[in-house]
C-alpha positions, 0 to 999 in steps of 0.5 A: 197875961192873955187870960187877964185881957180876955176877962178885962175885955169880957167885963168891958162887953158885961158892962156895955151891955148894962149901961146901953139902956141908958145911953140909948135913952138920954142921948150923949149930952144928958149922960154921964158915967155917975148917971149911967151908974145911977140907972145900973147894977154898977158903980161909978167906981167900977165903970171908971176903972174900966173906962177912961171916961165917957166916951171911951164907954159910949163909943165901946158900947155903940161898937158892940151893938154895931157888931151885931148889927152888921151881921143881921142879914147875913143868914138872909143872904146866905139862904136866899136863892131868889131875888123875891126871897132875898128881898122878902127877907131883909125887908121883913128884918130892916122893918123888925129892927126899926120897930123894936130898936129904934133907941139904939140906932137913934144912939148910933146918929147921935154919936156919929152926929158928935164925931164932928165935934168930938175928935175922939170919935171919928176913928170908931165911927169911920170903923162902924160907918165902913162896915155897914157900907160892907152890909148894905154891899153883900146884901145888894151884891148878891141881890144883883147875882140873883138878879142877873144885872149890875148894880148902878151904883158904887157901895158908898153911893148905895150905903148913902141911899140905904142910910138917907132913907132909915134916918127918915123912917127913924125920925118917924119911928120916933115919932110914933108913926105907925107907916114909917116901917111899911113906908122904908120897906117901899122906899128901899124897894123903889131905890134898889129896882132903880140901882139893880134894874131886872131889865137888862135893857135898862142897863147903861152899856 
């Protein structure tokens, strides 16, 4: 029994993966499962077996990705023993994924988007938005252990911040403006010099 759950589950990880491409392209709205089957290996026989219906598929396939995404910087974190090297490091990764990503996250915003018409959404999407609160938290956490100074602000006052300022670069990326990179890397620097201040003068208390 337990090996036919793993290769139910494999096969639903398999097919998530084929159809991201074209989620990350159309959007929520303009997808269906028998277009999604038209622009993959699989048919739309197979993916309904799999798959309840489309939102089952779309809110598995964000959830993969996600997955992946929230452990993006944790190599950076762990090896860093400097505020520069850490800081270094995960602009030169926030930039990276921007650049090379942007479809899947502009994907991540449209199902969050719908989580407040969808219902069926909003456990997912609290799941997902609550472990890149977590992310965001280890990276600024240990950047302030570094540092030597609290930070400022609570994870959910930061995850507000960090995620403000990549929607905008986002929108931008999209828009083929070659300065969004560059400018999130100086927007979230300004922003966490302000929450995790290296002067302990500047620290309230």
């Amino acid at each position: 029994m337990a090996e036919r759950v793993d290769k139910v589950a494999a096969r639903r990880a398999e097919l998530a993966a084929a159809t991201l491409r074209t989620l990350a392209e159309l959007g929520y709205a303009r997808t269906s499962l028998r277009e999604i089957a038209q622009n993959s290996e699989f048919s739309h026989g197979v993916l309904h077996y799999y798959f309840q219906d489309k939102v089952d598929l779309i809110t598995h396939c964000v959830r993969e990705y996600k997955a992946i995404c929230v452990t993006r910087y944790d190599q950076v974190v762990a090896t860093a023993t400097t505020p520069a090297q850490l800081r270094e490091g995960f602009l030169e990764k926030l930039a990276q994924t921007l650049v090379e990503e942007p479809h899947m996250h502009r994907l991540w915003y449209d199902l969050r988007n719908q989580s407040m018409f969808e219902p069926s959404f909003r456990v997912d999407v609290a799941a997902i938005d609550d472990s890149l609160e977590r992310m965001v938290w280890r990276v600024v956490s240990r950047y302030a252990d570094l540092v030597g100074t609290p930070p400022l602000v609570t994870p959910p006052v930061m995850y507000a911040l960090f995620d403000g300022l990549f929607q905008q670069a986002l929108l931008r990326q999209l828009a083929g403006d070659p300065a969004a990179a560059a400018d999130l890397q100086a927007g979230v620097t300004a922003v966490v010099a302000q929450v995790v201040p290296a002067d302990r003068a500047a620290v309230p208390g």
